[in-house]
C-alpha atoms as one frame of an Amber mdcrd trajectory, in Angstrom:
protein
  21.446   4.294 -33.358  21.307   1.514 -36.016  24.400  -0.436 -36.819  23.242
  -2.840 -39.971  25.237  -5.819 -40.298  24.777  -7.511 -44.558  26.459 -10.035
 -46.422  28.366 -10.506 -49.506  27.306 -14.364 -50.324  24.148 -15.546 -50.193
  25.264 -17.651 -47.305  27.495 -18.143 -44.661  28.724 -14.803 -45.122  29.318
 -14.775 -41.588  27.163 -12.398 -40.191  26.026 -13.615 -36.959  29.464 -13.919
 -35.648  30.630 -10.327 -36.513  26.844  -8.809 -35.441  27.116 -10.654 -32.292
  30.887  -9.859 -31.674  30.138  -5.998 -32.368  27.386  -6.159 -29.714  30.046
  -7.775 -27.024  32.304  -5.189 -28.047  29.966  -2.166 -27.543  28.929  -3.593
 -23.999  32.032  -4.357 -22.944  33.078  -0.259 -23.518  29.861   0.700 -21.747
  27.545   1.106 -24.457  23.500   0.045 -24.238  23.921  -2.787 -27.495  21.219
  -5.582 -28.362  20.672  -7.366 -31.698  18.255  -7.721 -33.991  17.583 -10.562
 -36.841  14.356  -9.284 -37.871  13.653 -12.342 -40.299  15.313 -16.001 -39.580
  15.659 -19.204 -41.009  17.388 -22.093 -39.453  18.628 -25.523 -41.358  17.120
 -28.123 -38.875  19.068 -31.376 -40.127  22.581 -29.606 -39.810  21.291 -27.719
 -36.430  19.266 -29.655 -34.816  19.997 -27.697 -31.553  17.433 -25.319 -32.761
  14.735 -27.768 -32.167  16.163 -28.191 -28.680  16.209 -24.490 -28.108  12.453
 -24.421 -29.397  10.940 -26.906 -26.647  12.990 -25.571 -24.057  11.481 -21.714
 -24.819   8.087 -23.163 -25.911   8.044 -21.583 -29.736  10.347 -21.353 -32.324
  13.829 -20.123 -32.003  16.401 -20.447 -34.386  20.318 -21.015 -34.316  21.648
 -16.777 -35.119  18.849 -15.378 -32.843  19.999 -17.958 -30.082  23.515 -16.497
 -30.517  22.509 -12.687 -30.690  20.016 -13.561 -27.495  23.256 -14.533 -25.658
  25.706 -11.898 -26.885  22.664  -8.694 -26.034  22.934 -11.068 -22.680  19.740
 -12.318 -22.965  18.831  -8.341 -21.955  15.590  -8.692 -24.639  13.292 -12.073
 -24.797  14.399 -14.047 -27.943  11.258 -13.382 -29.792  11.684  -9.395 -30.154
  15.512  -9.784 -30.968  13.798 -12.389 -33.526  10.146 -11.469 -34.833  10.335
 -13.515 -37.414  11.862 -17.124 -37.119  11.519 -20.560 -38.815  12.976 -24.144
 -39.339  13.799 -25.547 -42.781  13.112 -29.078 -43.068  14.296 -31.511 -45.692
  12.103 -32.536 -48.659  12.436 -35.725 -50.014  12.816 -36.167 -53.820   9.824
 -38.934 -54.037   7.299 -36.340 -52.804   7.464 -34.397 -55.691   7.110 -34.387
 -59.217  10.567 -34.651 -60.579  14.124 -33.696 -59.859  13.370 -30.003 -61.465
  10.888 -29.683 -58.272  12.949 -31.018 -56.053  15.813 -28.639 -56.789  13.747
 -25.889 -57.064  12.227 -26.737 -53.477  15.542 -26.862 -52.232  16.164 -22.897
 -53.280  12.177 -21.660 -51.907  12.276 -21.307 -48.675   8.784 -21.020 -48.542
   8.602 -24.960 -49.418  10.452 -25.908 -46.770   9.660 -23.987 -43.776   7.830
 -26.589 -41.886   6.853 -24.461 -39.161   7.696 -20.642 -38.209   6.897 -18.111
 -35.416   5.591 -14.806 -36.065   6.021 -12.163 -33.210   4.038  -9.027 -32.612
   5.780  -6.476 -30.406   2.622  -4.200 -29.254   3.650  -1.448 -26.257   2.323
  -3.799 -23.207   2.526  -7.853 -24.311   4.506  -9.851 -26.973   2.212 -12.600
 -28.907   3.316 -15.493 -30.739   1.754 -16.683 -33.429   3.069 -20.040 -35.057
   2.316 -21.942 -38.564   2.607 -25.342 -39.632   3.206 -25.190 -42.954   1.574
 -28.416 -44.334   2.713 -28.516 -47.562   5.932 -28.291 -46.480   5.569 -31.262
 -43.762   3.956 -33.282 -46.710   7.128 -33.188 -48.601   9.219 -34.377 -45.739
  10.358 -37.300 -43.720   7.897 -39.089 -41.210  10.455 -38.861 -38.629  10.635
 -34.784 -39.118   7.078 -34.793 -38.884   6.909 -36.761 -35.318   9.553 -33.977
 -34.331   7.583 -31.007 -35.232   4.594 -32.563 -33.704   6.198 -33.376 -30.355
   7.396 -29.236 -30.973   4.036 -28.708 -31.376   2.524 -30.313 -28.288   4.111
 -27.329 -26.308   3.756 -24.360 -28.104   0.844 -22.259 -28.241  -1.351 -20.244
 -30.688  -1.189 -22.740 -33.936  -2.551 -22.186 -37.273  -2.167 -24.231 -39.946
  -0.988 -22.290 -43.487   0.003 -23.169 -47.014   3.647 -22.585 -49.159   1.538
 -19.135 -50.773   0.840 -18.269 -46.998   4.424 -18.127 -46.026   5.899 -16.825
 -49.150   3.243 -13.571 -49.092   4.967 -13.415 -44.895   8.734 -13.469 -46.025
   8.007 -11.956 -49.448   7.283  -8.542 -47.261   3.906  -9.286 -46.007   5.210
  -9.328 -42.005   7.369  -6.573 -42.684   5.283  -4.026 -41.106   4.910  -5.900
 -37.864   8.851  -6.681 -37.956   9.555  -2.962 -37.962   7.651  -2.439 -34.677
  10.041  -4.618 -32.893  12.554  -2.512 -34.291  11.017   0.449 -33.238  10.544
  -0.839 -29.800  14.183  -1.860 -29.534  15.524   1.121 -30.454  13.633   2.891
 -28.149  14.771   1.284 -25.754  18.660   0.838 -26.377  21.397   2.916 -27.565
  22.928   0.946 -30.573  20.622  -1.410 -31.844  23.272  -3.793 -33.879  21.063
  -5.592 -37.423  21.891  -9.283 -38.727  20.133  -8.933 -41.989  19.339 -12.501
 -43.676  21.126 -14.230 -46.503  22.804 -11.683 -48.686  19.804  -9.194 -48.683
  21.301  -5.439 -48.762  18.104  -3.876 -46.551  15.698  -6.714 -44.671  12.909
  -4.230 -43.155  11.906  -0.852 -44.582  13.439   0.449 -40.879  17.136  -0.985
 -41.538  17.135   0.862 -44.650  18.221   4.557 -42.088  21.028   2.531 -40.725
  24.057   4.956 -39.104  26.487   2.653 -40.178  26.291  -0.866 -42.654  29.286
  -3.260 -42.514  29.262  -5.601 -45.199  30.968  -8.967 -44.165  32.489 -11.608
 -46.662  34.532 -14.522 -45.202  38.075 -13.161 -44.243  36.686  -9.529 -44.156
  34.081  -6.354 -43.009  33.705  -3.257 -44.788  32.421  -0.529 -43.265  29.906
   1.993 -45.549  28.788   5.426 -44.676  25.543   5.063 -43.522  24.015   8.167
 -45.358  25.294   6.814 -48.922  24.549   3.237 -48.470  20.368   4.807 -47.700
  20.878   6.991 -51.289  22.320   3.744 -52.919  19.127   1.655 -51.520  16.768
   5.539 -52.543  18.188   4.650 -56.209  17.827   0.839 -56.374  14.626   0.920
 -54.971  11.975   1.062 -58.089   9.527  -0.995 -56.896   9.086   0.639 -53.122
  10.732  -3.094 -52.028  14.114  -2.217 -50.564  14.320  -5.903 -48.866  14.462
  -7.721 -52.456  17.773  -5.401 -53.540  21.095  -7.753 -53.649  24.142  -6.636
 -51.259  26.197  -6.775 -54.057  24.406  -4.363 -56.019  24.097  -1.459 -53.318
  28.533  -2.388 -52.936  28.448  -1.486 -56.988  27.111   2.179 -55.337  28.738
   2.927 -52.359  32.277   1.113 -52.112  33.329   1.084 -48.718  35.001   3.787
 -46.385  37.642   1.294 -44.836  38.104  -2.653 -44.030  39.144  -4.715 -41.250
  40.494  -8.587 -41.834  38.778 -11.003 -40.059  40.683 -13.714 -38.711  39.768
 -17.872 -38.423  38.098 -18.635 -35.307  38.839 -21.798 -33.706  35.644 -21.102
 -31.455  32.774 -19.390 -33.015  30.930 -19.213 -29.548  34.235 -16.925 -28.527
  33.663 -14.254 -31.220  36.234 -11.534 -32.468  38.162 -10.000 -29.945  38.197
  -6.268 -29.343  41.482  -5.760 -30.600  40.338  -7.227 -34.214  37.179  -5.291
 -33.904  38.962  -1.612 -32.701  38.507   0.588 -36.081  35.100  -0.461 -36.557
  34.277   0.347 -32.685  36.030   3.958 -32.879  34.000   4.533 -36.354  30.734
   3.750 -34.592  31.905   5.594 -31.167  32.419   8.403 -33.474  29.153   8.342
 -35.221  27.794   8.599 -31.488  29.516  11.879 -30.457  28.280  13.526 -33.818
């Protein structure tokens, strides 16, 4: 079973929180839950933590698949619950052109992941492979540099790759090989809980045949029938790329079968408890018995 996990705002939606606190939830009733953030991104000025994380696992990790790792209780290796993962470094404004590059570097992603891991998940062994984007590393800070390099001096299968490089991999090119880890995990587990990324409605072709989609907004989750949000994506999807269609535009589709209010947390670590959680649990226990 697939539980898919979007947001409503392009960012801090705050779907790692409510993925990871539906996984604790289903575990702590018994269920077989792990997570899955199929493609990741981390800021590494505001989280530097991440880089941490990295040395200390020996490739890239980033900040949401460190949480999901912890809340699946670390049941998967980091790398399959995150096949994809990079960190975003800052560009400086004199290493480009003008302010119109700058900005728009800001908003590509591509630009500014200075180095990423790429996981395949074959039957028998996981492999890593990681790229330095140089472009990217040209545009930033000396100091970021001399931190990716000491990252560098203890990770393993390195290839060096250009902005076009990692656009064609998080434009769809590593979609295929992201889907296998899916595969793999839900082969293995019985509710396989999806953080999509940013506010993309369906991140992997697999997602798309999710039993149920919550879609989370600050203060609230809505939870969508699973069967209508896939006909919603069937409809959008003209150009065979279901991971480019906006959250908001599959919402315009299916509406939403109920919501739940989500409450501040004074500890994000802590997650929701079950008793905030309890509709959405019973609507996915449900889905189970069916």
């Amino acid at each position: 079973m697939k539980v898919l996990v979007i947001g409503l705002l392009e960012e801090n939606s705050g779907k790692t929180i409510f993925a990871s606190s539906i996984i604790n939830a289903l575990i702590s009733q018994g269920y077989d839950s792990v997570g899955f953030k199929p493609l990741g991104a981390t800021e590494l000025w505001s989280h530097p933590e991440a880089l941490i994380e990295s040395k200390k696992n020996k490739m890239v990790v980033t900040s949401d698949s460190i949480m999901l790792h912890k809340f699946s209780r670390e049941k998967e290796p980091i790398n399959i619950i995150n096949p994809f993962g990079g960190l975003l470094i800052p560009v400086l404004p004199e290493k480009l052109r003008n302010l119109n590059s700058f900005s728009n570097a800001l908003y590509m992603p591509n630009m500014r992941l200075g180095i990423s891991r790429l996981t395949l998940c074959p039957s028998n062994s996981l492999y890593n492979t990681h790229l330095i984007n140089v472009n990217a590393i040209e545009r930033s800070s000396k100091s970021v540099e001399y931190e990716l390099l000491d990252l560098v001096s203890v990770i393993e299968n390195i290839v060096k790759v250009d902005d076009e490089y990692i656009l064609n991999l998080i434009s769809g090119g590593a979609l295929r090989d992201i889907d296998k880890c899916l595969n793999y995990l839900e082969n293995r587990h019985e509710i396989v809980v999806i953080e999509s990324n940013s506010n993309i409605a369906s991140p992997t072709p697999l997602s798309t045949n999710a039993d149920v989609v919550v879609i989370v907004t600050p203060g609230e989750a809505m939870v969508v029938d699973g069967n209508r949000y896939k006909k919603a994506i069937e409809l959008l999807n003209l150009n065979g790329k279901p991971w480019v269609i906006k959250t908001q535009e599959v919402f315009q589709l299916t509406n939403y079968l109920f919501s739940i209010e989500l409450p501040i947390l004074e500890d994000q670590f802590s997650g929701y408890n079950n008793d905030t959680l309890n509709y959405i649990i019973e609507y996915i226990k449900n889905i189970i018995k069916q």
